[in-house]
C-alpha positions as a Markdown table, in Angstrom:
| # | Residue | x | y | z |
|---|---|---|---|---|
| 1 | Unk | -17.6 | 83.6 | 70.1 |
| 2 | Unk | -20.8 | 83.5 | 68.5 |
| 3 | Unk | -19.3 | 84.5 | 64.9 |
| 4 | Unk | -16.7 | 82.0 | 65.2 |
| 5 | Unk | -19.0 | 79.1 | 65.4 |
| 6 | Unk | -20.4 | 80.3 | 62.2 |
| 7 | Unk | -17.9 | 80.0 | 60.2 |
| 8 | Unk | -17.0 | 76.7 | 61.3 |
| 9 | Unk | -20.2 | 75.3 | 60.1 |
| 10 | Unk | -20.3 | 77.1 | 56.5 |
| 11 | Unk | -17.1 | 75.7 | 56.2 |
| 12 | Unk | -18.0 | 72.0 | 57.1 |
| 13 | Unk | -21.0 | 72.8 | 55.0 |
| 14 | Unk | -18.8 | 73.9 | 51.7 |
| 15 | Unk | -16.2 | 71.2 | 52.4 |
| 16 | Unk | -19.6 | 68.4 | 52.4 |
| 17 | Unk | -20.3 | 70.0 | 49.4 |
| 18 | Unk | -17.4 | 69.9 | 47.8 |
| 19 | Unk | -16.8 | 66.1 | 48.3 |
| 20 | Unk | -20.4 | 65.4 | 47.0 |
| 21 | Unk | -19.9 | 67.3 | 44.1 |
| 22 | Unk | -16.5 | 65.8 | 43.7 |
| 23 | Unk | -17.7 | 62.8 | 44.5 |
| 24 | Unk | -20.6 | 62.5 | 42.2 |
| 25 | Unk | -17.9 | 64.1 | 39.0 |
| 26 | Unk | -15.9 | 61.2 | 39.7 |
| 27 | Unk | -18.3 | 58.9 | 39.9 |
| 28 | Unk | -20.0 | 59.9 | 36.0 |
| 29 | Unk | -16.7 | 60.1 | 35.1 |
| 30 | Unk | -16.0 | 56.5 | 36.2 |
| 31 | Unk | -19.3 | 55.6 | 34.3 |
| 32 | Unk | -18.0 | 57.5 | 31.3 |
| 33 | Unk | -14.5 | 55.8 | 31.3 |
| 34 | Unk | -16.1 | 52.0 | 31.7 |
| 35 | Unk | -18.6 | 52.8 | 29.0 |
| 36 | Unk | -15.6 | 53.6 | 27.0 |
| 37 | Unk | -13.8 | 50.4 | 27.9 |
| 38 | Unk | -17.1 | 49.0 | 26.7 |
| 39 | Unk | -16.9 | 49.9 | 23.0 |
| 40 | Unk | -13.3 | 49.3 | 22.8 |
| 41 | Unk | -13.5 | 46.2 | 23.6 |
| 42 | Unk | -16.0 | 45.1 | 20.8 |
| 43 | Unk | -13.3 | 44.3 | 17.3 |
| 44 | Unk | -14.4 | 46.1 | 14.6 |
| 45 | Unk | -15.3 | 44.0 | 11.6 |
| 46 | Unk | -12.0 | 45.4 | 9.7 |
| 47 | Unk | -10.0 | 44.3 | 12.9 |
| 48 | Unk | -11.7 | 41.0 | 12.1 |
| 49 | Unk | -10.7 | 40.6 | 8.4 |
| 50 | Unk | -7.3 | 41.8 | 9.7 |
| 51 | Unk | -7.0 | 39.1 | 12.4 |
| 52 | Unk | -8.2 | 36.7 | 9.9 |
| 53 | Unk | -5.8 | 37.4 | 6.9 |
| 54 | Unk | -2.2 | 37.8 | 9.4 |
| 55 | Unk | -3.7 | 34.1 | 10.5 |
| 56 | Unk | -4.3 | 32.9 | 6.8 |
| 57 | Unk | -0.7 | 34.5 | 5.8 |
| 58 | Unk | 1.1 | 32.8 | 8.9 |
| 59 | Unk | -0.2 | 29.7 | 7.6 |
| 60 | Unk | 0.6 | 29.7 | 4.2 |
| 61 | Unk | 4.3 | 31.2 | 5.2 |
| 62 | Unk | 4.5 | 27.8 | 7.2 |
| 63 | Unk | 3.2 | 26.0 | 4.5 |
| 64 | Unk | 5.9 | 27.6 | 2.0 |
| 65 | Unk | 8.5 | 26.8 | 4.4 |
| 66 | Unk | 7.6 | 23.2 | 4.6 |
| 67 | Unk | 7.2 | 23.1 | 0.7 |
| 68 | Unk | 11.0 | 24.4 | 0.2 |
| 69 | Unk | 12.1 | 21.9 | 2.7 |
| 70 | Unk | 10.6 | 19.1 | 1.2 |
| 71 | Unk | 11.4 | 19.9 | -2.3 |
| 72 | Unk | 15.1 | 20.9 | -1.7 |
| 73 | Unk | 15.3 | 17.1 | 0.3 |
| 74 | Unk | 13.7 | 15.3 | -2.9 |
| 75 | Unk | 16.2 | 17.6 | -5.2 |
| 76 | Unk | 19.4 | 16.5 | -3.2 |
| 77 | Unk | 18.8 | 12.8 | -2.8 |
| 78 | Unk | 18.1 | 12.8 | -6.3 |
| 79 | Unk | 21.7 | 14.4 | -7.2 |
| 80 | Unk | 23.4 | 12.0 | -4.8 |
| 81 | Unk | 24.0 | 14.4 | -2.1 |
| 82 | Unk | 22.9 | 11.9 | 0.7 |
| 83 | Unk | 24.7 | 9.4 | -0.3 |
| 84 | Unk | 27.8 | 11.2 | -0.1 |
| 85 | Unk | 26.8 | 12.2 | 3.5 |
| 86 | Unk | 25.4 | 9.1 | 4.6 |
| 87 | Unk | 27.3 | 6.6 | 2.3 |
| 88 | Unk | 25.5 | 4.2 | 0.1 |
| 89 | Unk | 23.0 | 1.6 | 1.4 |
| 90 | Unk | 24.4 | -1.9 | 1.8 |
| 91 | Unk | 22.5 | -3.8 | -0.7 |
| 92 | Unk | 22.4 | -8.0 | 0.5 |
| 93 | Unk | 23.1 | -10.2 | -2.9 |
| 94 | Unk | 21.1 | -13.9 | -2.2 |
| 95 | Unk | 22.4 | -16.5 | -4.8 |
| 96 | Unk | 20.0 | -19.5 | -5.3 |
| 97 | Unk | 21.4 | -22.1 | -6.8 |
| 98 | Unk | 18.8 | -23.8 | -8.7 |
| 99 | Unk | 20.7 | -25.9 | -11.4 |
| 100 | Unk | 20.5 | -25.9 | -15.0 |
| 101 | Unk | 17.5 | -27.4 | -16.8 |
| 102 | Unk | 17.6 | -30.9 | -18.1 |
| 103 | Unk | 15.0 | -33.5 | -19.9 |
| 104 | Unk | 14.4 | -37.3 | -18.8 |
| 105 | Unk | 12.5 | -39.5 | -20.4 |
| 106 | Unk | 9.2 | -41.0 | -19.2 |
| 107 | Unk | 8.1 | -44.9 | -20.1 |
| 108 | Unk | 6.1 | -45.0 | -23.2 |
| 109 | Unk | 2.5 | -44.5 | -21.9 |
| 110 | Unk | -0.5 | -46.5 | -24.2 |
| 111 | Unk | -3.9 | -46.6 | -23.3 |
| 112 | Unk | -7.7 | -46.0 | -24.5 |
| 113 | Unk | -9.4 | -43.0 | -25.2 |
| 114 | Unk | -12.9 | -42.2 | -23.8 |
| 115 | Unk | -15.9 | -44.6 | -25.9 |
| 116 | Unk | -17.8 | -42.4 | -27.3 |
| 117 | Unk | -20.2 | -44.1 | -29.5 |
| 118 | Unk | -18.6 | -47.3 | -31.3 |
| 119 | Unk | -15.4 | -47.3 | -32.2 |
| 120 | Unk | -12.7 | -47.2 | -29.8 |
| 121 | Unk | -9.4 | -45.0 | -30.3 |
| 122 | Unk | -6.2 | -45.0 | -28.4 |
| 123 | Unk | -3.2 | -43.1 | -27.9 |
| 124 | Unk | 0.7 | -43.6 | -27.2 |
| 125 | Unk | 2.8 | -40.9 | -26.3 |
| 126 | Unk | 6.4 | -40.7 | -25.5 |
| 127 | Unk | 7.3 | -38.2 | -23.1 |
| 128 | Unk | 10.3 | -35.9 | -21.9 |
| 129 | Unk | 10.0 | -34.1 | -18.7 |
| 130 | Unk | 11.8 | -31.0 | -18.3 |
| 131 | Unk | 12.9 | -30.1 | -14.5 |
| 132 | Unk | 15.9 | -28.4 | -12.8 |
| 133 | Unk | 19.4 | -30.4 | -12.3 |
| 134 | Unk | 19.2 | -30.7 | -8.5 |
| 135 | Unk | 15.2 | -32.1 | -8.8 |
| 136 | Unk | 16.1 | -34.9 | -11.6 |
| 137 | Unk | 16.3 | -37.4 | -8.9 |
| 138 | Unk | 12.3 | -37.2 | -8.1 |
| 139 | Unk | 12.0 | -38.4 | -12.0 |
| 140 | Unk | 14.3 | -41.2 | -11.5 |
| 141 | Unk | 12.6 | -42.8 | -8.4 |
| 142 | Unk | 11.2 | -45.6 | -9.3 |
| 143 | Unk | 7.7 | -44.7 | -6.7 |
| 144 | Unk | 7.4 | -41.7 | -8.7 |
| 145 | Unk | 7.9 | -42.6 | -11.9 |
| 146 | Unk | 4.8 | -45.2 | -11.4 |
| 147 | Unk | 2.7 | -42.6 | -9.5 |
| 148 | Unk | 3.2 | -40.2 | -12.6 |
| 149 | Unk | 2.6 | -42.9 | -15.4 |
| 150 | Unk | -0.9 | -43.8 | -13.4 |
| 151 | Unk | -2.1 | -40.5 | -13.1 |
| 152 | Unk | -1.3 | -40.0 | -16.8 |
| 153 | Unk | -3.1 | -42.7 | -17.9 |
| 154 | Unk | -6.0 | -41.7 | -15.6 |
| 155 | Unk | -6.6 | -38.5 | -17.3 |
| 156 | Unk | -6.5 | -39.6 | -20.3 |
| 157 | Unk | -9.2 | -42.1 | -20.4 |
| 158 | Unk | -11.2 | -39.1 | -19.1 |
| 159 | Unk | -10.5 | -38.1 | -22.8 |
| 160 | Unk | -12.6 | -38.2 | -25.9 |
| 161 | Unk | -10.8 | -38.4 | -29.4 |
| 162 | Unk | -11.6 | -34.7 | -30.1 |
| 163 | Unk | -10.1 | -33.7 | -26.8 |
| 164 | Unk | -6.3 | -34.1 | -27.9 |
| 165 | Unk | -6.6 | -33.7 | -32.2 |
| 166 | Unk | -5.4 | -30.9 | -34.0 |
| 167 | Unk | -3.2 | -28.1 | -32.7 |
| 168 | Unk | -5.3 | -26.9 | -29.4 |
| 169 | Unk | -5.9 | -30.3 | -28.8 |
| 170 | Unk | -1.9 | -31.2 | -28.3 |
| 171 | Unk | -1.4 | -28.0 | -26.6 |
| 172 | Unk | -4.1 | -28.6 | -24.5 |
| 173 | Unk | -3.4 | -32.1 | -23.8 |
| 174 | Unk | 0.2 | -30.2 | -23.1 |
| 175 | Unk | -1.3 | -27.9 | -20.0 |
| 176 | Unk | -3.3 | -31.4 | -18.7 |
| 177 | Unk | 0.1 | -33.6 | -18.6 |
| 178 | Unk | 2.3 | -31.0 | -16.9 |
| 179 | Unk | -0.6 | -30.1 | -14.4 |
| 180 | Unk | -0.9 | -34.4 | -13.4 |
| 181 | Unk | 2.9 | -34.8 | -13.2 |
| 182 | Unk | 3.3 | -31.4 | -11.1 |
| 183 | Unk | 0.7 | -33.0 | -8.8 |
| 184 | Unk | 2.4 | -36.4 | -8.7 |
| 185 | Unk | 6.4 | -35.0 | -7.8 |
| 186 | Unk | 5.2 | -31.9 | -5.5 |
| 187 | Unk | 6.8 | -29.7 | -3.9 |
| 188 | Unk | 9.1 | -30.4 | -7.4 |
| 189 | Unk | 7.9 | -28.9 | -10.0 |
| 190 | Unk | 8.7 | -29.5 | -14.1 |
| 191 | Unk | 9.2 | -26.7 | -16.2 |
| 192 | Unk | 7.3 | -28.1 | -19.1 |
| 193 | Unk | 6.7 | -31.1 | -20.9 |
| 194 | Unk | 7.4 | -32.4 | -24.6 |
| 195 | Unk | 5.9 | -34.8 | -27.0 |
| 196 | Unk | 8.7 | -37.1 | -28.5 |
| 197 | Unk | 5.5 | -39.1 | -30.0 |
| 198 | Unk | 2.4 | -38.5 | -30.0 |
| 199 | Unk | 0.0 | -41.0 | -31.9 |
| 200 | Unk | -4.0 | -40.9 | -31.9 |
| 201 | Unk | -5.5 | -43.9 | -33.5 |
C-alpha cells in the first residue's frame, strides 16, 4: 500500500511539472510571437516609397484617362461627329426692321457768336439731318423741330469765332450739333449731320 501512494504523488509531482514547464515555453513563446508581430507591423521605408509611387501612378493613370477623354471629345465635335448624333443646333434669325437712311432739312439757323473783345461775328448754317425712315416723323414735328433749332442756337452763342474756323473747328462744331439734336429728339437718334452752308462772318 505504502509504495503505491508513492507513485501517485511523483506522478502528480512530474505532471505539475510538466504543465509549468509547458506552461512557462508557451508563454515566452507567446512573448516571442507578439514581439514578432511588433516589428512586422512597422512599414519599412522602401514599403513606404512603394506605397507612395503605386498612389502617384494610380493618379496619373486617372489623370491620362481623363486627358484621352477630353481630347478625343474636343477632336470629334470639331469633325462634326456630334452634330451628326445630336443634329445641328437650332439657330433663332431676329430681323429688325430699321428702315433705310434718309436726310431732312432743318430751318436756316442765324445767330451771334460769343463777344469776345469788339467786334461781333455771326454764323448761318443750313442743316440736313440724317435719321432712319421709320424716325423721319420726330424731324417733321413741328414741337421738335423748334426744340432742336433753340438748342442749336443756344450752343452756339456759347461759341467764340475760333471755336468753329478751319477744318477741326467744322468737324468739331459737327460732334456739338449732332450731340444737341440727339438730346432734343431722344430716344431717336440721327445718324449724323451735314453742312449744306456753313458761313462765319
Amino acid at each position: 500500500m505504502a509504495d503505491k501512494t508513492d507513485e501517485i504523488e511523483d506522478d502528480d509531482e512530474e505532471y505539475e511539472d510538466d504543465e509549468e514547464l509547458e506552461d512557462g515555453e508557451e508563454w515566452e513563446d507567446d512573448d516571442e510571437e507578439w514581439e514578432d508581430d511588433d516589428e512586422d507591423d512597422e512599414p519599412s521605408e522602401e514599403d513606404l516609397k512603394a506605397a507612395k509611387k503605386k498612389k502617384t501612378l494610380k493618379i496619373a493613370a486617372i489623370v491620362g484617362v481623363l486627358v484621352l477623354l477630353l481630347g478625343g471629345g474636343f477632336t470629334a465635335h470639331m469633325m462634326g461627329a456630334t452634330e451628326a448624333i445630336f443634329g445641328k443646333p437650332a439657330i433663332t434669325e431676329v430681323t429688325l426692321e430699321i428702315g433705310k437712311p434718309v436726310i431732312q432739312a432743318l430751318p436756316e439757323i442765324r445767330t451771334d457768336l460769343k463777344k469776345i473783345g469788339r467786334r461781333n461775328h455771326f454764323i448761318k448754317l443750313n442743316l440736313i439731318v440724317q435719321v432712319n425712315e421709320n424716325d423721319l416723323h420726330v424731324l417733321q414735328d413741328e414741337t421738335k423741330l423748334a426744340l432742336i433749332v433753340d438748342n442749336i442756337k443756344t450752343q452756339l452763342r456759347d461759341l467764340e469765332y475760333k471755336d468753329v474756323i478751319g477744318k477741326e473747328g467744322s468737324e468739331r462744331l459737327r460732334f456739338e450739333l449732332l450731340n444737341v439734336i440727339n438730346f432734343a429728339i431722344a430716344p431717336v437718334k440721327a445718324h449724323t449731320v451735314l453742312f449744306k452752308d456753313l458761313i462765319i462772318q
